[in-house]
N, C-alpha and C positions, 0 to 999 in steps of 0.2 A: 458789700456796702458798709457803708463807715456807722459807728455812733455818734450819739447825741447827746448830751443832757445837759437841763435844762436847772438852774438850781435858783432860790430866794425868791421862788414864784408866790405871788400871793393869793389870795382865793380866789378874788375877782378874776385877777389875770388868767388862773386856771378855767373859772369860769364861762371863761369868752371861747376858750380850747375848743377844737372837735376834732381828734384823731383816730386814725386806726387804730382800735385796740388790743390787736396780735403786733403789731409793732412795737409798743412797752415791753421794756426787759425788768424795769424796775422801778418803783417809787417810794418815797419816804416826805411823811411830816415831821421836821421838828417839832415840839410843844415846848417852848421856852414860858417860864417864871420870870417876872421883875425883880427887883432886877438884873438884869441879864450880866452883868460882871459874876452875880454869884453861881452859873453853870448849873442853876436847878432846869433841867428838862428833861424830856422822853420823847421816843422818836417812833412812829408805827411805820410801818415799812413793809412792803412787798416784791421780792423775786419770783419771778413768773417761771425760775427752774429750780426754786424750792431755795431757804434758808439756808444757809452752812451750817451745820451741825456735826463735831466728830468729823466721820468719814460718807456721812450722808446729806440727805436734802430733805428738808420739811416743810412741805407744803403748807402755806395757808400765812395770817396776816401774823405778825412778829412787833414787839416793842421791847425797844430797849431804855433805859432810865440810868439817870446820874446825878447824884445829890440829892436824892429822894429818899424819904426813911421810908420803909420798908409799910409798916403800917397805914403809908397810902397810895400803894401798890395794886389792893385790892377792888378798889373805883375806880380804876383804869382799869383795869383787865377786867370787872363787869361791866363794865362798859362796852369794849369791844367783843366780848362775846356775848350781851343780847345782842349786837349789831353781827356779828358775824359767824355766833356759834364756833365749834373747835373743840378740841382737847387741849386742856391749858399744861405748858409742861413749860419748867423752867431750869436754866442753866446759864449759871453768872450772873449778867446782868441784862438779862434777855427771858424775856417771856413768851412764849408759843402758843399761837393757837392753831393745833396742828389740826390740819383737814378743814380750815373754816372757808368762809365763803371769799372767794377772792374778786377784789372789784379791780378796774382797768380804766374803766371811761374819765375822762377829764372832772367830769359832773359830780360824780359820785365820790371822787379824791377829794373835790375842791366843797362838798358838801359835808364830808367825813371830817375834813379839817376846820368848818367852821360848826358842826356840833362839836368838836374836842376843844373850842375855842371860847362857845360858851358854856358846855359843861364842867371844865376848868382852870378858866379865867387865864390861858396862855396865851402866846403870840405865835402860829403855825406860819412855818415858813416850809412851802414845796420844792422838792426836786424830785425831776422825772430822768431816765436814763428810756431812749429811743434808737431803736434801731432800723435795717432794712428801707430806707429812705431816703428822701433828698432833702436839702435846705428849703430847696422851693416849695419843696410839700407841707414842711412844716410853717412854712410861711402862710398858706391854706389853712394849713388846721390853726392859725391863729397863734401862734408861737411867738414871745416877746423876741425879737432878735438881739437885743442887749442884753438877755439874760443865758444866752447859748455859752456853756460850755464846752472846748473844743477836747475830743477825749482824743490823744495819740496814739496812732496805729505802729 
């Protein structure tokens, strides 16, 4: 079966979603800063076969940051581990929270993206990567059809 994904989803639009969630391969919120010409954001993000890391996989939710000074690194990443617990481990510009709790449902993405929205004042833009299914399915689960990205096989 082909992929899917779905990107510039916005909360609502996520919110409306209802999919199977062993079909998710993978999800990411932007968190964009105003304004947006200057590339201040961080991105939290989940692979359901684990982070790339080296020559391994690390389970659990990941955020990555760009034009961010370093000293407010730390309210993000307590943020998402009271929200998802983990071992926080870091490399580059990628933050780990290895082992935390991993979410999947539409609900809980498009709710995670609107506390990261107003706990620090960004613009969250979704994209969902879906696999093992049909157009018409996702058409059910509520899926914007202008926002499908076609991934080639």
């Amino acid at each position: 079966m082909a992929k899917f994904r779905y990107w510039k989803l916005t909360i609502e639009e996520m919110e409306k979603v209802d999919h199977d969630e062993d079909k998710v391969l993978n999800w990411d919120i932007k968190c964009s800063k105003e304004p947006e010409e200057d590339a201040i954001f961080f991105g939290v993000f989940l692979y359901k076969a684990g982070t790339p890391h080296d020559y391994e996989s690390k389970q659990g939710i990941t955020y990555y940051y760009n034009n961010i000074e370093r000293n407010d690194l730390p309210p993000i990443t307590k943020s998402l581990k009271k929200k998802f617990g983990g071992n926080e481990y870091e490399k580059g510009e990628r933050i780990f929270l290895v082992d935390s709790k991993e979410i999947y449902a539409a609900k809980d993405i498009a709710k995670l993206a609107k506390e990261l929205q107003e706990e620090f004042t960004i613009n969250p833009i979704i994209t969902i990567e879906l696999h093992d299914t049909t157009q018409e399915k996702l058409k059910e689960w509520g899926y914007p059809e202008a926002k499908l990205l076609p991934i080639p096989t």
